[in-house]
C-alpha positions in Angstrom: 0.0 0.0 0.0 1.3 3.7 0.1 2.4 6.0 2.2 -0.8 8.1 1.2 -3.3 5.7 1.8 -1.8 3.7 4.9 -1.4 7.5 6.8 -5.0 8.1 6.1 -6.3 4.8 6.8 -4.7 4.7 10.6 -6.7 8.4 10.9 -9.5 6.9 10.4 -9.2 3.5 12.0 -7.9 5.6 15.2 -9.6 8.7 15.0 -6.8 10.6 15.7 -9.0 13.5 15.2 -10.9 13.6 18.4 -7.8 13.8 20.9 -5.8 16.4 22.6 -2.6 15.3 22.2 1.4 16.4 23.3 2.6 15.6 20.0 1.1 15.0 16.6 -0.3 11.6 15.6 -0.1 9.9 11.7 3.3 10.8 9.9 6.1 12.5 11.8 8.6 11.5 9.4 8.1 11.0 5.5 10.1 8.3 3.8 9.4 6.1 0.9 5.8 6.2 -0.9 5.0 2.4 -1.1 4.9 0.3 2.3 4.8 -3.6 2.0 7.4 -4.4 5.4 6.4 -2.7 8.9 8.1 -2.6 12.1 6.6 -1.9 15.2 7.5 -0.8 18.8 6.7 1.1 21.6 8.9 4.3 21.6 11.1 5.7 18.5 14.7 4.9 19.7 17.9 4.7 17.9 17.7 0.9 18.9 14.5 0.3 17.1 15.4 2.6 14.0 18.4 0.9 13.8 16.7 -3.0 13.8 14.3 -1.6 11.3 16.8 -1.0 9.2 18.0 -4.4 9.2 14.9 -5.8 8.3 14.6 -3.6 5.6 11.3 -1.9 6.8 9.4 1.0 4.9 7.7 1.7 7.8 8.2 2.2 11.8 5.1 2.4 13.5 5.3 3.6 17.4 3.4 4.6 20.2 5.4 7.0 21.4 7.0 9.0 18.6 8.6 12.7 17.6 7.9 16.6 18.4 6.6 16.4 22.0 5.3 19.7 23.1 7.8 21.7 25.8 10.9 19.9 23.7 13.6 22.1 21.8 12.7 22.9 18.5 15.7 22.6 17.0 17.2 19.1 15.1 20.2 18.7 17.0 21.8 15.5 19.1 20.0 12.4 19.9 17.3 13.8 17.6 19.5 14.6 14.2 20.7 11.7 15.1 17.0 9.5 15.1 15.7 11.4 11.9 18.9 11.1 9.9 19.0 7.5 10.2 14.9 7.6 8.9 15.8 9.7 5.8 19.0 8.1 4.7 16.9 4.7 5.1 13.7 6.1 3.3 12.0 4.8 6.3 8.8 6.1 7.2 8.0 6.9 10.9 4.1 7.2 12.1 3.2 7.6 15.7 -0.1 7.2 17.6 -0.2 8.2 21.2 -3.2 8.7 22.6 -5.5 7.2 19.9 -3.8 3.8 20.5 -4.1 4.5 24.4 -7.7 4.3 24.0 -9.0 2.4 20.8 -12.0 0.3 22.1 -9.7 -3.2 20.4 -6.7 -2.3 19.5 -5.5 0.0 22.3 -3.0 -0.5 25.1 -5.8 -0.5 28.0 -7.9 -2.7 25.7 -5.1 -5.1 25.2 -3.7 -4.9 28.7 -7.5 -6.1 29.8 -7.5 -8.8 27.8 -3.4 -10.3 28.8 -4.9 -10.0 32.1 -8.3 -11.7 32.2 -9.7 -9.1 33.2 -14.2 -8.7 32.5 -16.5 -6.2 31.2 -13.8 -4.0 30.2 -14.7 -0.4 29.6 -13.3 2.8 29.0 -15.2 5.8 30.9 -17.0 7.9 28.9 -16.4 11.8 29.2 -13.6 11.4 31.5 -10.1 12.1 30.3 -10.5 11.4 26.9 -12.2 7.7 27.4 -7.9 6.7 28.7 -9.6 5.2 32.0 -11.2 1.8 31.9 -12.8 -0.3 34.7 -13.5 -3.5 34.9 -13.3 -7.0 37.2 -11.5 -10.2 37.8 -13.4 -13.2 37.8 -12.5 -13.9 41.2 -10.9 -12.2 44.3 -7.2 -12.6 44.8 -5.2 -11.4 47.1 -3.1 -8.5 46.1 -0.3 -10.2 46.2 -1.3 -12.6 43.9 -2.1 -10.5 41.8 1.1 -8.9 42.0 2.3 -12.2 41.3 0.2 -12.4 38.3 1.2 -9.0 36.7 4.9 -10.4 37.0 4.3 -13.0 35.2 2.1 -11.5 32.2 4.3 -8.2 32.1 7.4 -10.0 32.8 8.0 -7.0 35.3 7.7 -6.6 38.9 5.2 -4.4 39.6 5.0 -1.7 42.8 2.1 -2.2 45.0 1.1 0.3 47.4 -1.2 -1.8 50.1 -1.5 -4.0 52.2 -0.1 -7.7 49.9 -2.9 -9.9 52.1 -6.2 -7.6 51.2 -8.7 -9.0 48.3 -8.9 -7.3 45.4 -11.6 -7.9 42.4 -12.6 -4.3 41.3 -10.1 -2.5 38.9 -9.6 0.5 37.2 -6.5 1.1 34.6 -4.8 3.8 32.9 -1.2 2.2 30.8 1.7 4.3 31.2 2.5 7.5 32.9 -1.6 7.9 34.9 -0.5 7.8 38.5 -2.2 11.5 39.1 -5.7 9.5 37.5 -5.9 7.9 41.2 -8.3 10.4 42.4 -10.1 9.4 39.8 -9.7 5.6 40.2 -10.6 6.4 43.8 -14.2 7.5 43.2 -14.8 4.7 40.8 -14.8 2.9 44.3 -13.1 -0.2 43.1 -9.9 -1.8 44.6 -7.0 -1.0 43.2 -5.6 1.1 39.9 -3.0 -0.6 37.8 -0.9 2.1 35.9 2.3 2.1 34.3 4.4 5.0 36.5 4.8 6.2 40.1 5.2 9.7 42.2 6.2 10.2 45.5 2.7 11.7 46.3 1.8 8.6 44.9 2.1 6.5 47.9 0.3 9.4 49.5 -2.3 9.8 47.6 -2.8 5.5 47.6 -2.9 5.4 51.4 -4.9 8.6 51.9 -7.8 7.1 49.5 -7.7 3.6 50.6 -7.1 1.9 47.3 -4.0 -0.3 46.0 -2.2 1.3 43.6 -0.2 -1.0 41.4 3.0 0.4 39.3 3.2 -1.9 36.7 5.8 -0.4 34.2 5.4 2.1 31.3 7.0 0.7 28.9 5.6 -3.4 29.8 1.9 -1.8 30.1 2.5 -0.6 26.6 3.7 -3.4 24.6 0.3 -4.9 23.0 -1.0 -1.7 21.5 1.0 -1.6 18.9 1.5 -4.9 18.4 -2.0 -5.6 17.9 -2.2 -2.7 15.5 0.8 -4.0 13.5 -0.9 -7.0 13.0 -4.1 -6.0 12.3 -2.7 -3.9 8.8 -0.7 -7.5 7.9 -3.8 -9.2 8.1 -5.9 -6.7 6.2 -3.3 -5.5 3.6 -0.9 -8.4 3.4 1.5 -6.4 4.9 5.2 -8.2 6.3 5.0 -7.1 10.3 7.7 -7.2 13.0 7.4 -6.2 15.9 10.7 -5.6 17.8 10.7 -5.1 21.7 13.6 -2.9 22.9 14.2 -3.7 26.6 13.0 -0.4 28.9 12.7 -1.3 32.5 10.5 1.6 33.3 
């Protein structure tokens, strides 16, 4: 497909329209005009350019891209570094941040429900941008077993704030950096918040509210996202797809 017609066909599948965003989503970086080989990953690092290159991709799709609002203008260091490696590759670099935090299938908190088992997953509607979902576990488990269990899924060690014997079954969620959503979480009334980050007034703010706050790792509560989006274009347009997971232990 091209260049053209994949750019416009992730604006509409994501509806990168309706957000507020800190940095722009679709193309950030034009390279070649036909796309048959896509790479994907969770941030746009010189590691993951430099893989994509290898594999001979036309196409880096990312969650967390280029041109973040407060950053310096100017194309100098790590940056001129990142882009010149796109354009003397004639690789293309799209990235979707909080379109692919909240699409209803595709998205991080949708995907992260689903590694988890956890049921009737739902975003909240008319609160920060639909990025907050609630939902259950089958059964109550003690929070540290379900410390245990995020381990094991995330392949991360999650931070719990709370007491590790106390039954949790109630959840609400938020992937990567929604620590300061707790309040939120809080009046939701369930029994813990999973996020991906943690503050000092985090601990605070987890005590103070009575609810179990669980840390689980930006970058591990961000993984599925875009993988699931990469595969869903190689199904639909017979598109090679790799996905390539640069180790972040945040």
């Amino acid at each position: 497909m091209t260049r053209i017609e994949l750019s416009q066909y992730l604006a509409d599948l994501l509806q990168i329209s309706m957000y507020k965003d800190y940095a722009p989503n679709g193309l950030q970086v034009e390279g070649c005009a036909e796309i048959s080989t896509i790479v994907t990953g969770v941030t746009a690092c010189q590691a993951l350019i430099e893989q994509a290159v290898v594999l001979n991709a036309d196409a880096i799709l990312v969650h967390h891209g280029f041109f973040w609002k407060g950053e310096p203008d100017v194309i100098t260091g790590m940056k001129q570094k990142r882009i010149k490696s796109l354009l003397n590759n004639d690789i293309n670099l799209f990235g979707y941040h909080l379109p692919l935090d909240a699409h209803p299938i595709l998205g991080n908190n949708a995907q992260l429900a689903g590694k988890l088992g956890i049921k009737d997953a739902k975003a909240l509607k008319g609160v920060a941008q639909g990025l907050i979902w609630q939902g259950r576990l089958d059964h109550p488990m003690s929070a540290n077993d379900f410390s245990t269990k995020l381990n094991q899924v995330l392949e991360r060690a999650p931070l719990h704030i709370g007491k590790d014997n106390d039954e949790i079954q109630t959840l609400a969620w938020c992937t990567g950096g929604a620590q300061d959503y707790i309040d939120i979480a809080a009046d939701l009334d369930v029994d813990a918040f999973i996020s991906g980050e943690v503050s000092e007034r985090t601990y605070h703010s987890a005590v103070e509210l009575g609810i179990h706050y669980f840390a689980a790792g930006h970058h591990a509560t961000e993984r599925y996202g875009i993988q699931a989006l990469g595969a869903h274009l190689a199904n639909e347009f017979n598109l090679v797809h790799h996905f390539v997971d640069i180790h972040n232990p945040v």
